[in-house]
C-alpha positions in Angstrom: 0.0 0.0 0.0 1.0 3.4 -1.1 0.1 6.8 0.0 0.7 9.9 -2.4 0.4 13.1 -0.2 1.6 16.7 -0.4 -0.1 19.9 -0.7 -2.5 19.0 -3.6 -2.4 21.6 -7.0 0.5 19.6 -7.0 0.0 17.7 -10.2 -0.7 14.8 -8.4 -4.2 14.1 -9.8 -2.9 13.7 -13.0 -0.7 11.1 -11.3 -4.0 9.3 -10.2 -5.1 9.0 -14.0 -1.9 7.6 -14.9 -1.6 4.8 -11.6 -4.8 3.6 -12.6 -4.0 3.1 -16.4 -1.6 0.3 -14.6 -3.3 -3.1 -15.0 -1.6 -4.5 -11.7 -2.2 -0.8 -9.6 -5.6 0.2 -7.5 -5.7 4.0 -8.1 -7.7 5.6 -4.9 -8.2 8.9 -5.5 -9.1 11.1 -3.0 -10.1 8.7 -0.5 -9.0 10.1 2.8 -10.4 13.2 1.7 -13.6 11.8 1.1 -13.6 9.8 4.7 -11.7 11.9 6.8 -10.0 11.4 9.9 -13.5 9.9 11.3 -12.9 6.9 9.3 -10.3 5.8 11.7 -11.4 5.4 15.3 -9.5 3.9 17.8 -12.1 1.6 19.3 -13.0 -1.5 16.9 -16.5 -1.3 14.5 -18.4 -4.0 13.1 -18.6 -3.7 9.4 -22.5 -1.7 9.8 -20.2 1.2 11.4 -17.7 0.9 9.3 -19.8 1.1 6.6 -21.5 4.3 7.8 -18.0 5.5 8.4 -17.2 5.7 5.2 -20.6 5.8 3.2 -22.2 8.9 5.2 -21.5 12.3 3.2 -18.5 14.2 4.1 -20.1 17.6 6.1 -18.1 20.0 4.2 -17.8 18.7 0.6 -21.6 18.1 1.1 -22.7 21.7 2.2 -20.3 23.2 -1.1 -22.8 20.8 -3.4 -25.9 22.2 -1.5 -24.2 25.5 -2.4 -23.5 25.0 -6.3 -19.9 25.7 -5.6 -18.9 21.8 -7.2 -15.0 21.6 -7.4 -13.4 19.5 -10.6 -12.5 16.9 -8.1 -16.1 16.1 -7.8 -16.5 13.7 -10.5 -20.6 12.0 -9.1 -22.9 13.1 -11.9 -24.9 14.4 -9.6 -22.0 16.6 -7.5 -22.9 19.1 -10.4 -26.8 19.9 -9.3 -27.2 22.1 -6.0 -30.1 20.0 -4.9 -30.2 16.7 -6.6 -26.1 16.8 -5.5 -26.9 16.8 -2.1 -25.9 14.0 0.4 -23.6 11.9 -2.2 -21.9 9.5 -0.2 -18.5 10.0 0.8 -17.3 7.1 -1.1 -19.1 8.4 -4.2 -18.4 11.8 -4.5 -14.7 11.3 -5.8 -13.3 7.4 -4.8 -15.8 5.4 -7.2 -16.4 7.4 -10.1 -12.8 7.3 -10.5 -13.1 3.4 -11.2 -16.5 2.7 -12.7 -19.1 4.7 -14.7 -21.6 2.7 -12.1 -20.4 4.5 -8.7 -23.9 4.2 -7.2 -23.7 0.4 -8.6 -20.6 -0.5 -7.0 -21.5 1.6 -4.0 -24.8 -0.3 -3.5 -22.5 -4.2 -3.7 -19.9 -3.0 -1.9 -22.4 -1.8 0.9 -24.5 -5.2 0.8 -21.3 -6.8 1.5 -19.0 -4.5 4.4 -22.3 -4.6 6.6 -21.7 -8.2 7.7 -18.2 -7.8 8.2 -17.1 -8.8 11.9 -15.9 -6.4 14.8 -12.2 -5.2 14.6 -9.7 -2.2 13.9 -10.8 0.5 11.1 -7.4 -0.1 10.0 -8.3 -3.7 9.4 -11.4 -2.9 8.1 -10.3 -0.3 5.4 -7.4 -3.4 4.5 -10.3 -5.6 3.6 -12.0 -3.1 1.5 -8.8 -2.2 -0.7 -8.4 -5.8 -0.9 -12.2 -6.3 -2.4 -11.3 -3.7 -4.6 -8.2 -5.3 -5.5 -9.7 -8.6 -6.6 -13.3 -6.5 -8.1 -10.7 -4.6 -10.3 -8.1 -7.4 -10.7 -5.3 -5.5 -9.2 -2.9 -6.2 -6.8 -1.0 -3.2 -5.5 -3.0 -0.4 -3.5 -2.0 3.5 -4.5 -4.2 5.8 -2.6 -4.0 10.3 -3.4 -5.8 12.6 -1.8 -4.7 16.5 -2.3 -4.2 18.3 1.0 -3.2 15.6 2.6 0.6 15.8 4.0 -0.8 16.4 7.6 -2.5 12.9 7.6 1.2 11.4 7.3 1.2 10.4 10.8 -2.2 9.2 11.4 -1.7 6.8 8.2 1.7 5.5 9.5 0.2 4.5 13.1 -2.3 2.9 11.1 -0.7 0.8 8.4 2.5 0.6 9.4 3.9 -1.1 6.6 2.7 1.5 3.9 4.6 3.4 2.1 4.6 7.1 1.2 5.0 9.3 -1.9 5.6 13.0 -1.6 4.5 14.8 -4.3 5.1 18.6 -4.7 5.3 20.9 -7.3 6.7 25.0 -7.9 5.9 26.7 -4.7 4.8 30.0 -6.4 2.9 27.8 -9.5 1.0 25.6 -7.1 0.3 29.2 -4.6 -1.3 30.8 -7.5 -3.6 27.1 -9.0 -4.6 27.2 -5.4 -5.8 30.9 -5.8 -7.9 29.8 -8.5 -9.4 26.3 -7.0 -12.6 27.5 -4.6 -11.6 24.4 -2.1 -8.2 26.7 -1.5 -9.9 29.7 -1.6 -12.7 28.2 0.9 -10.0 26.7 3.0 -8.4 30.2 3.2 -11.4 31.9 4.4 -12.1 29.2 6.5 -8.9 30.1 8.2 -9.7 33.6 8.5 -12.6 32.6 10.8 -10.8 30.5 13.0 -7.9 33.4 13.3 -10.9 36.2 14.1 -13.3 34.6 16.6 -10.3 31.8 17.9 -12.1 28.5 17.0 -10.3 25.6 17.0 -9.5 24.2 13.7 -11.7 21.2 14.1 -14.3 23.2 13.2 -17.1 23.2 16.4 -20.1 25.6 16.1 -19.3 28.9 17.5 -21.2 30.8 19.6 -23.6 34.1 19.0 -21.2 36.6 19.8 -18.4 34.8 17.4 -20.4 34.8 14.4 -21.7 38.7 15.5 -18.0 39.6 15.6 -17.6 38.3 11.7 -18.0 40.6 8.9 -20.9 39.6 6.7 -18.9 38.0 4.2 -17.5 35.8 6.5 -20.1 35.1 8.8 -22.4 34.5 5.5 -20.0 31.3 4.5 -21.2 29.8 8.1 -25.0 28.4 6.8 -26.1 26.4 4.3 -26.4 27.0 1.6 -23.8 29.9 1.5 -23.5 32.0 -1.8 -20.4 30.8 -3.5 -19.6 34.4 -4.7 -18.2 34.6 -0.9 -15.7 32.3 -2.2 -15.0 32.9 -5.9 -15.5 36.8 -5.8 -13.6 37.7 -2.9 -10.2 39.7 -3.5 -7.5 37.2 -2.0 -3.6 37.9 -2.2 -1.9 35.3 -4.2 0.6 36.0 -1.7 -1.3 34.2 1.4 -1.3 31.2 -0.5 2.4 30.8 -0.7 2.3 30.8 3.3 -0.4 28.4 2.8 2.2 26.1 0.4 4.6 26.7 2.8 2.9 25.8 5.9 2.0 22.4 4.2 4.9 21.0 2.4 7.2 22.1 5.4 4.5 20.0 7.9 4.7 16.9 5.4 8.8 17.0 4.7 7.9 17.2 8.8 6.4 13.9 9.0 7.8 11.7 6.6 11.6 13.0 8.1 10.5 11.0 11.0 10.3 7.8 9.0 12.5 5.0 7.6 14.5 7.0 4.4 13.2 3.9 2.6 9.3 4.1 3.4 9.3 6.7 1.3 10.5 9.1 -1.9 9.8 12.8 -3.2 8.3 13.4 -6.0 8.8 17.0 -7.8 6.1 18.0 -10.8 8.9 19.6 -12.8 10.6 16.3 -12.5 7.9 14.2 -13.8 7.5 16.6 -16.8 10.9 16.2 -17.7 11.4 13.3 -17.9 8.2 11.4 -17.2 9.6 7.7 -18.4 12.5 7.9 -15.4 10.1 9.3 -13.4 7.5 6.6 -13.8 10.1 3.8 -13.9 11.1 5.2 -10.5 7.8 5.2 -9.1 6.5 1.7 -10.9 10.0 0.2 -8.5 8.6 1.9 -5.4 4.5 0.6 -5.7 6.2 -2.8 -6.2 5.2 -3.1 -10.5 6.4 -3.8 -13.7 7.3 -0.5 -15.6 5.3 -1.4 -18.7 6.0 0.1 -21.8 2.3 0.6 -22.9 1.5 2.2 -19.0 4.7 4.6 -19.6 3.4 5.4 -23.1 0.0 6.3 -21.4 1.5 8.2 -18.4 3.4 10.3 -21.0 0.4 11.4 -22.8 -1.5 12.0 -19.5 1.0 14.9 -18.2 0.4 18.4 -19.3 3.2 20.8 -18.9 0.6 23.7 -20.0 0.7 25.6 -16.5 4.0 25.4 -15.8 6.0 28.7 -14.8 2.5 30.4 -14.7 3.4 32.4 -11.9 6.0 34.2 -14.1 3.5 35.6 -15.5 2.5 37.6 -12.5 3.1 41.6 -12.1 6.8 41.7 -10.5 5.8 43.1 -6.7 3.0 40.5 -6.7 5.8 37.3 -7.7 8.7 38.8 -5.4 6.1 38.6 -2.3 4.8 35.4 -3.6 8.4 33.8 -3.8 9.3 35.3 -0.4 6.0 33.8 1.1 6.8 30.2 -0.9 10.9 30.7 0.3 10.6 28.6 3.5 8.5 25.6 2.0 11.3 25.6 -0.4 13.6 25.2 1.9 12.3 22.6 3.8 11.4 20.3 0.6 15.5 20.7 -0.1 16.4 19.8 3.1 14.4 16.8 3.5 15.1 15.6 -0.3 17.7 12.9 -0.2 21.3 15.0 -0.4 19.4 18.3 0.7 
């Protein structure tokens, strides 16, 4: 098993396209952000509450559907209409489309099936369902990608020990500025902003009367559902904030994964992967434990799209120099954990 993390606008769901055009590779895309840190209690679950574990909508992907605010990651048919969209099931919202053009089919066997499953760990639990994936799909290796996901590095490693990591990253100032134009960054952002002004905790409780009060209306406005997604996609936000954002993520990841085995896991840089995508690939097919087929390198190759890159240089001088200086510190931890750095 294989976990890609990083900061996401990383390139790395392009990556998720090309690990599943691998006949012997289970490409998971977005699972832990579709399940969340919920899926994994410490107490055992018998397969019912696992299943609602992982079945039951995610709150916040859920209330940007009831919204219209839909995000390209949402691949359900239905993610795209503010009320038939609403309560998709976790699983269904990104992880199964990805594999099937029946999501709500599979959804519906797998469902009949995890309900009767006995007592034990999530971790065991989640095992069993990769591996009924495995043998539904007829693959044998597990590769699992969610974006915004380097600060689940620790929770995954208590849980499945024996998994590996991948650390994808990408151009601090290119990936600032694609998260500047994603509304899940820009929501994530402003999300922040709330916590910072009333002093919630990031886990997101419900605040009290006089917190929300204390919001200005465009703030306070994103706190019901359904919220008018021009809060989100209309508000001026300094490309700037999201290199501290970058940098705050990819420095917490290099964090993590510095604390493992140098073997359990390998970097991964965009740029890289653009260059030269059939070293790149060959690397990565050693690592998930495959063959480097010809025909899956051939498809990988044709998959990347170098379009975007150096975007940022396109950026008004002041507004690049403050974006480099806010992206300078993620760089410099991504060198110092890369092998040599």
């Amino acid at each position: 098993m294989t976990f890609v993390v990083g900061s996401g606008r990383s390139g790395s769901t392009a990556l998720s396209r090309i690990v599943r055009a691998h006949p012997d590779l289970l490409s998971l895309s977005e699972f832990w952000a579709s399940v969340g840190s919920r899926a994994l209690p410490e107490a055992p679950v018998d397969g019912a509450e696992f299943w609602r574990l992982v079945a039951d909508p995610h709150p916040g992907f859920d209330s940007m559907v009831r919204s219209g605010m839909p995000i390209p990651e949402f691949l359900h048919p239905r993610a795209a209409e503010p009320h038939g969209g609403a309560g998709i099931p976790a699983l269904s919202l990104m992880v199964l489309p990805h594999l099937t053009d029946d999501p709500d089919g599979l959804f519906e066997e797998l469902g009949r099936s995890v309900v009767t499953w006995p007592r034990r760990t999530a971790p065991e639990h989640h095992q069993q369902l990769f591996d009924v994936l495995c043998a539904r799909f007829g693959r044998r290796a597990v590769v699992e990608r969610s974006g915004y996901s380097g600060h689940r590095v620790a929770q995954l490693h208590a849980a499945f020990p024996g998994a590996r990591f991948v650390h994808m990253f990408r151009d601090g100032p290119d990936c600032a500025l694609s998260m500047s134009r994603h509304p899940g960054f820009r929501l994530i952002l402003l999300q922040r902003e709330i916590q910072r002004r009333t002093g919630a905790a990031p886990a997101g409780g419900a605040l009290t009367e006089e917190q929300v009060r204390a919001l200005p209306p465009e703030l306070a406005g994103l706190l019901s559902v359904p919220f008018d997604p021009a809060l989100v996609l209309e508000r001026p936000l300094p490309v700037a904030e999201f290199g501290a954002l970058w940098s705050e993520l990819v420095t917490e990841v290099a964090g993590h994964l510095g604390r493992l085995p140098r073997g359990q896991w390998m970097p991964l840089a965009y740029e890289d992967l653009l260059d030269a995508p059939r070293r790149e690939l060959g690397r990565l097919a050693a690592f998930f434990g495959v063959e480097p087929l010809p025909q899956w390198l051939d498809a990988g190759c044709a998959l990347l799209d170098g379009s975007r890159r150096g975007a940022s240089l396109r950026l008004p001088p002041g507004e690049l120099a403050a974006l480099r200086a806010r992206c300078a510190p993620g760089t410099v931890a991504i060198r110092a954990a890369s092998p040599g750095g």
